[in-house]
N, C-alpha and C positions, 0 to 999 in steps of 0.2 A: 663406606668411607665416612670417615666423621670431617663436619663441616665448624670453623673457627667462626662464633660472631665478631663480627666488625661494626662499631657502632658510629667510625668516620670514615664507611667507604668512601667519602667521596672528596677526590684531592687530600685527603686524611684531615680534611678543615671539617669542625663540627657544626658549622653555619650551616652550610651546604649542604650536608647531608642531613640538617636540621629540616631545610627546604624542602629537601625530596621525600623526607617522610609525612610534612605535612600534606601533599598534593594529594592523599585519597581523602582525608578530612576534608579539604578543603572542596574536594569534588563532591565529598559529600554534602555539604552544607547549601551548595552551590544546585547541584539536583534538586533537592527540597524542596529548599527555600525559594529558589529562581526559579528554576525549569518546572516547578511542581511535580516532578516523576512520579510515576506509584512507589511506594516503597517496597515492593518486591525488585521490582527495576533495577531503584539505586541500591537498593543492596550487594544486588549479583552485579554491577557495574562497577560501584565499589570495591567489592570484592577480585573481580578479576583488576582493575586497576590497580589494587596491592598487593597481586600475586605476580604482576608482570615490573613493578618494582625492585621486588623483593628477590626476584629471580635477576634481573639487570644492571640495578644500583646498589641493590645489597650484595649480590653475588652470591645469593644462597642456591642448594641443589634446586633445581625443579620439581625431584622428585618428591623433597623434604618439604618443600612449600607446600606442597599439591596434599600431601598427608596431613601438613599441621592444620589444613584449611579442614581438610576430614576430621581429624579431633577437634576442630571446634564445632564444624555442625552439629556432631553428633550431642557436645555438648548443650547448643542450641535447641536439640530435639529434647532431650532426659537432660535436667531438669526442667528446666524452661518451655519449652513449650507442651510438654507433658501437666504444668501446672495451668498453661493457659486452655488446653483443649479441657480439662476437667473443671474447671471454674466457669467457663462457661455452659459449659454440659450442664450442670447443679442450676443453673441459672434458668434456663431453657427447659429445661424440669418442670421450674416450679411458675414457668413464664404458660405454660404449656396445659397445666393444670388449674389454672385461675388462682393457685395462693400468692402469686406476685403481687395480684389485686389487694387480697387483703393485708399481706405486709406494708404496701403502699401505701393503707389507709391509716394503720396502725400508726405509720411513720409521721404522715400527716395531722392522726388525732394529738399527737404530741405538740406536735408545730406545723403549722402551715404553712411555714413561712420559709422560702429556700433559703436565705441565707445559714437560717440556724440548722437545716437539715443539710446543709455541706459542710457546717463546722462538728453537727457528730457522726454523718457516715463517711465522710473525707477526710476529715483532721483525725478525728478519735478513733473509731470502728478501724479506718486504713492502714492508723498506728499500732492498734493493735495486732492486725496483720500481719504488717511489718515485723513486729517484734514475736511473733508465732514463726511465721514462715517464710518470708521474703520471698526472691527471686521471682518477682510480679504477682504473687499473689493479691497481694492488697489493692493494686490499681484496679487489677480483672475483677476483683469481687466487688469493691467499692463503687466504680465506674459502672460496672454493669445495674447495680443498685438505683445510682443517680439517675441511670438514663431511665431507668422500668420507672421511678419516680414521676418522671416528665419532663426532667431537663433535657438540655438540646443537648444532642450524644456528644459533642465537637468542647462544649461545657463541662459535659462531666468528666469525660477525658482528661481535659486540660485540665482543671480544678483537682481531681485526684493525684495526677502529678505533680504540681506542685505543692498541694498537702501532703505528701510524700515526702517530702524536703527533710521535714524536722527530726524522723524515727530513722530516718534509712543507716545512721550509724551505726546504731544499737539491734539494728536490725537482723532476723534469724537468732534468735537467743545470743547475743554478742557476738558473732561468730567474726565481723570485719574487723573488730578490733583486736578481739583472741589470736585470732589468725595473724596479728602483727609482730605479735610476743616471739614468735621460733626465728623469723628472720634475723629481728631487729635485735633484740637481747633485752629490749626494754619490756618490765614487765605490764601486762595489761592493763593492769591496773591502776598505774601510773598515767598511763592513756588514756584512760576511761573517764580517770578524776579532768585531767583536761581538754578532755574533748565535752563533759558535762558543766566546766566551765565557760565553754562556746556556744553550742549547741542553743543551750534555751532563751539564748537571746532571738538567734530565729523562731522558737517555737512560740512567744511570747509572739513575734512581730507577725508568724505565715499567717494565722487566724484573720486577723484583721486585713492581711492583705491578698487572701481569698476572697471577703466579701466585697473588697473593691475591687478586686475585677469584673466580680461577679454586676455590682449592686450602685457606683461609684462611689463617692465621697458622703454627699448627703445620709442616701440610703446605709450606709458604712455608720457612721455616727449613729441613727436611731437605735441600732443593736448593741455599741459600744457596751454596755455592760458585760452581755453574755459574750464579748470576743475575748474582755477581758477575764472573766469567768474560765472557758474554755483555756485559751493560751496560758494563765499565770497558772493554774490548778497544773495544765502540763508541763509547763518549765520547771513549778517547783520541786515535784514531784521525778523529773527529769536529772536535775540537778544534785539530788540528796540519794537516789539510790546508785547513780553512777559513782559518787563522792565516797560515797561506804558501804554500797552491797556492791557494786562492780558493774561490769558489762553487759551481764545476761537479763537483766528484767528492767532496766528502766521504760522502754518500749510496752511493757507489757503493764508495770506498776501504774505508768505515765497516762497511758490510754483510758482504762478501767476508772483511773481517776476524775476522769476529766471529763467523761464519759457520765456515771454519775455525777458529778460538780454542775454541767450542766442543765442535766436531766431537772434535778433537784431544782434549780435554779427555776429552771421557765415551769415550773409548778405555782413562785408564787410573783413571777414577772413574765408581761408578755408586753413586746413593740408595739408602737403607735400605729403601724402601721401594716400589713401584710404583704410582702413583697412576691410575687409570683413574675416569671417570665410572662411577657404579652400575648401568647400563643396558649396559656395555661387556663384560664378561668374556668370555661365548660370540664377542663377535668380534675378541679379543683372543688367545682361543685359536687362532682361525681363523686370523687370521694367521702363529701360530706354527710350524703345521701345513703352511702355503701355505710359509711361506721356508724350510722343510724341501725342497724341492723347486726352486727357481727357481737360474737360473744368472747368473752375468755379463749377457751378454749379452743376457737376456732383461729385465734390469732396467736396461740401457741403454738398450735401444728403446722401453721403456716409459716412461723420463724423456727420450727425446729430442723430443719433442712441447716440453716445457717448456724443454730445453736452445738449440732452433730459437729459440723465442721469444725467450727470454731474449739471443740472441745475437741477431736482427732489432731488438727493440725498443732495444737501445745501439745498436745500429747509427743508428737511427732518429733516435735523439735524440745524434748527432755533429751538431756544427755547422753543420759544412761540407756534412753530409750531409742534414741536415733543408734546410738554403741551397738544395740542388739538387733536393727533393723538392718544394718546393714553389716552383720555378721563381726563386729568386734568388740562383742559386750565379753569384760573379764572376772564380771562381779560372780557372787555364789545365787542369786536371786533364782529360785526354779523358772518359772512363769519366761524372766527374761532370757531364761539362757535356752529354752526354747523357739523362743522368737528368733535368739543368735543362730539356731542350727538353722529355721529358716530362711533366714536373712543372708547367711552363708553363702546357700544355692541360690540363691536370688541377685547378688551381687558379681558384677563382671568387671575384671579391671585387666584385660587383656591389654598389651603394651602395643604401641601405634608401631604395625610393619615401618621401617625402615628410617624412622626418626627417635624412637626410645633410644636413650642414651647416646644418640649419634649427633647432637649438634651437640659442641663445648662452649661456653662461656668463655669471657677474656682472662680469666685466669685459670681457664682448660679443667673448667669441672664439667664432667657431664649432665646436661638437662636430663631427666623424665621426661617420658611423656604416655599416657596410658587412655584408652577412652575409660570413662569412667561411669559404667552402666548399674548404677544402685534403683534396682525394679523396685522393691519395698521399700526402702527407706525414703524414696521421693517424696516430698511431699503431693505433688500431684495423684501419688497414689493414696495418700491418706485420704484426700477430695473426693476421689472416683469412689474408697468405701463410702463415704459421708453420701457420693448418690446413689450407693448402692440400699443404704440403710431409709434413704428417701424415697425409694420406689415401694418400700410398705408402708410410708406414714403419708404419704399422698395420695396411695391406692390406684397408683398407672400400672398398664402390664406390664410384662417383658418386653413385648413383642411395639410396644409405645414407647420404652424405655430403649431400648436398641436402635427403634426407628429414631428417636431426637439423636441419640450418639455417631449417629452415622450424618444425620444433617449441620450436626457440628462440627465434623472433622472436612465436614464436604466444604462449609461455608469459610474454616480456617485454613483452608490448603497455603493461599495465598501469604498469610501472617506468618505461617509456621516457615514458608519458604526465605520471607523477610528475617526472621530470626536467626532460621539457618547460617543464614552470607553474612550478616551483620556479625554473629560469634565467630564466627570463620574468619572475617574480615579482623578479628581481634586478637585472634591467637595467630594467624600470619602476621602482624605489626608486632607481636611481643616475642614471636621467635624469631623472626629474620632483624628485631635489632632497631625498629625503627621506632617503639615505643621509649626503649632505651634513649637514642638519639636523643628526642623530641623534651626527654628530663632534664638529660644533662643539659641541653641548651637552656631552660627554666633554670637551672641552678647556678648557671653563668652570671644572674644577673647581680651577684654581691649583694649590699647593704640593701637591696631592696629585696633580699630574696625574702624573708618574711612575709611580701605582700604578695609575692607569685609562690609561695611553696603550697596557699590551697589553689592556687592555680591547676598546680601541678595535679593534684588529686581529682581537681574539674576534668580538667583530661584526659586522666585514667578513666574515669568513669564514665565519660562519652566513649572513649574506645571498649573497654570491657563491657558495660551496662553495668557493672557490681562494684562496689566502696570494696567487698573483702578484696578483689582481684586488682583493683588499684593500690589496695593497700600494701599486696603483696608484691605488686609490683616495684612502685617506688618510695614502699617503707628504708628499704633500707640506703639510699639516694637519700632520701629528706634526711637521716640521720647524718651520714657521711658529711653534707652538704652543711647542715647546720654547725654541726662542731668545728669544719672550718672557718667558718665565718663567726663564730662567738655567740650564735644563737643555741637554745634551750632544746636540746632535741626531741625532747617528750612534747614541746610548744611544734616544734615541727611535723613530728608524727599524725598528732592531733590532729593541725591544721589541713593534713593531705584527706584526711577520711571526712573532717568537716565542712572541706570545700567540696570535697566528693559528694556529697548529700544535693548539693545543688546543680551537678551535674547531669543528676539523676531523671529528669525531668527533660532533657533532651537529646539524651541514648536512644538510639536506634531502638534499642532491642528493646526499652519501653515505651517508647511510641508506638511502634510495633503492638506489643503487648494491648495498651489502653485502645488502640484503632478497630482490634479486634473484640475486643471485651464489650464494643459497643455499637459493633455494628459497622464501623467507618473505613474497612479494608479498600483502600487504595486511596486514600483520604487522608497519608500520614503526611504530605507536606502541607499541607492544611494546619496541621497538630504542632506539627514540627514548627511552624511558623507561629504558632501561637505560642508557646514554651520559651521559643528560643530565647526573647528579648528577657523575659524573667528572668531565665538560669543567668544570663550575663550580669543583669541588673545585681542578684544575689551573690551571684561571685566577688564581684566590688565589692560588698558592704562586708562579707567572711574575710576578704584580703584586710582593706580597713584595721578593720578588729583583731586579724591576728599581728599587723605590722603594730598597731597599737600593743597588744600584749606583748609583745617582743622587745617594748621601748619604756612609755610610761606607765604602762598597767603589767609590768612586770610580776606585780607582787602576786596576779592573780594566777600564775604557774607553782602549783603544787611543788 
């Protein structure tokens, strides 16, 4: 029997039903933050907290809850945490074999100094990630980096997420913002150009205000060049291919830029000073010691594990090339349309028993809903070849190669579980109505919707973990909403996936991600507490800015 969403069950007043769908959010934050639960805990408590909502206040079936909570886990398993057990795997690999050591050193012969090795393997290295293959890749590789570095794992965590801030738009070869185009009718590109009108004002600003977290104000200024270096090389660079190549490579233009701009830079500038954390000296020496000795060569086989990668996971996320991985390439290519027979078999998009097409929206169109099991096209499985191709350039056996893969899946039980509830807990709040709810009341606020509309996308993105999935959510709401009110709705779209970016940093599902990438499984309200006040902080300044373009900086709307 098909189920009608209601998005003011309650007394039919939208306040109140406003209310009740905030109560897992807010037990979530409450967990965390207060209680310090593990984050396995508050997920699956979460989670059952808004399945018993959802079934009570929303009035949805039980049985349709209980399944949409299955399609999101499953979605929680493939992708997501399919990319985090294989990024760690590669990790563990080459941690395992001593080349961690000599990347280390490598990283160090360039700079020793942390602040500038978080502004190129967290800001630059992460963006480029980002803009490869998202869905936590670049926290888990990055993070994991920083920590093998020396930083304190709870630092590298936190620092990678929020160097995540700036790319997570453009992020996965444009896909958040592509994916806005079918809803909305606004075309991408139009998006692109105003969300690259946003955007790199953060990216200019995150630089600088990683190293103050990191380093504080003082130590911040001695580097001031190279933040400025790093940040304007990627804003500008940000700016000009979203403006007129579009949505798919500013991420990837952006990083690579910025990436050398720096490099280049501390060749013929180097700080006053050398900043290490207080715990750091004896392995800082150690370093100095080690790349007294390493040669070429040995420091290229040591980074070709991440160089494999990094060349799989672009590869991965080509269009044409993702088309054929997962069985719907239409082009005449031989080679690709190969890969599409395999990708074919490999692809499952079996429809979720007894909720495909069985809930209707308020205007009684039927929902989808499918699990959605793409084996090849993951990118997690691009990673798993990339350690596949590193168990001959490091020379481990199988039988050492198996055994870490199994100590990894042993050590992420706990995360993967966390991930589970947390996507579960996402796609119950979005099909029982309470994600809906929780818009429209954001859009209620009139003349000042401008500064809550990246609100709006902030909170998509703590419920989903993904800018594309908030985008999809309440892309078509920020439209609706603006043109009643006399605002720019391409200024509004924008704003949802731009505010989303900063959201990003205190999602479950990456916190999750970074606590394991670095070791800190059950340590995510620790994380969680360190992110939180950031994303808020950043939210402000995106509101700001867009109520600002919405008024007197009008002219900057394409």
């Amino acid at each position: 029997m098909q189920w009608k969403q209601d998005f003011t069950p309650i007394a039919d007043q939208l306040w109140l039903s406003a209310i009740v769908a905030l109560i897992p959010i807010l037990y979530f934050f409450w967990a965390l933050a207060v209680k310090r639960m593990k984050g396995h805990v508050t997920g699956l408590t979460t989670l059952l907290l808004a399945l018993v909502l959802s079934v009570i206040a929303y009035r949805m079936p039980a049985g349709k809850a209980v399944m949409s909570v299955t399609q999101g886990a499953v979605y929680g398993l493939l992708p997501i945490g399919w990319i985090i057990i294989t990024s760690v795997f590669l990790y563990k690999l080459t941690v395992k074999t001593g080349h961690f050591d000599i990347i280390r050193n490598s990283v160090v012969s360039l700079t020793e100094d942390r602040r500038l090795q978080a502004l190129l393997i967290a800001f630059s290295f992460g963006a480029f990630l980002e803009g490869a293959a998202g869905f936590g890749a670049p926290v888990a590789i990055s993070a994991a980096l920083l920590a093998g570095l020396g930083f304190n794992p709870l630092y590298a965590a936190g620092i990678c997420l929020i160097a995540n801030t700036a790319p997570v738009a453009f992020g996965a070869v444009g896909i958040p913002i592509i994916s806005m185009e079918g809803p909305t009718g606004v075309p991408a590109m139009e998006i692109s150009k105003m969300v690259g009108r946003q955007l790199p004002f953060l990216s200019v600003f995150i630089p600088f205000y990683l190293v103050l977290i990191m380093a504080g104000w003082k130590k911040t200024v001695e580097v001031l060049p190279a933040i400025i270096v790093s940040g304007v090389s990627f804003a500008l660079t940000q700016y000009l291919t979203s403006n007129f190549l579009g949505p798919e490579l500013p991420d990837i233009l952006s990083s690579l830029v910025s990436i050398v701009a720096l490099a280049v830079f501390l060749k013929y500038w180097k700080p006053k000073s050398t900043f290490r954390f207080s715990t750091e000296s004896e392995v800082a020496a150690a370093g100095q010691v080690a790349r007294a000795t390493q040669r070429g060569g040995e420091v290229f086989r040591a980074w070709s594990p991440f160089l494999v990668l990094t060349a799989l996971i672009s590869l991965w996320g080509i269009p044409q090339v993702k088309a054929a991985l997962t069985g719907h390439y239409e082009g005449t290519n031989g080679l690709l349309k190969l890969v599409n027979a395999i990708g074919a078999h490999l692809t499952f998009m079996p429809p979720v028993p007894g909720l495909n097409n069985q809930i209707l929206n308020p205007s009684g169109q039927p929902i989808a809903a499918v699990y959605k099991l793409e084996l090849l096209g993951a990118a997690g499985t691009a990673i798993l070849l990339a350690a596949v191709v590193t168990k001959f350039i490091i020379g481990i056996s199988w039988k050492d190669w198996g055994r870490t893969f199994v100590e990894t899946l042993n050590e992420l039980k706990y995360p993967i579980v966390t991930i589970a509830s947390v996507v579960g807990f996402a796609y119950i709040a979005n099909s029982s109505g309470m994600s809906t709810t929780l818009g429209m009341a954001l859009a209620k606020t009139g003349p000042l919707f401008p500064f809550f509309s990246p609100i709006l996308g902030w909170l998509g993105v703590f419920i989903t973990g993904s800018d594309t999935s908030s985008n999809l959510l309440f892309g078509n709401l920020q439209k609706v909403t603006a043109t009643s009110i006399g605002m720019d709705p391409v200024l509004a779209l924008a704003a949802n996936s731009s505010g989303g970016v900063v959201g990003k940093m205190m999602s479950p599902q990456s916190i999750a991600v970074a606590c394991a990438a670095v070791g800190l499984t059950g340590k995510e309200s620790d994380l969680f507490r360190f992110t939180v006040k950031h994303s808020i902080f950043l939210i402000i300044l995106v509101g700001i800015l867009v109520y600002l373009q919405s008024t007197v900086l009008s002219w900057m709307i394409p």
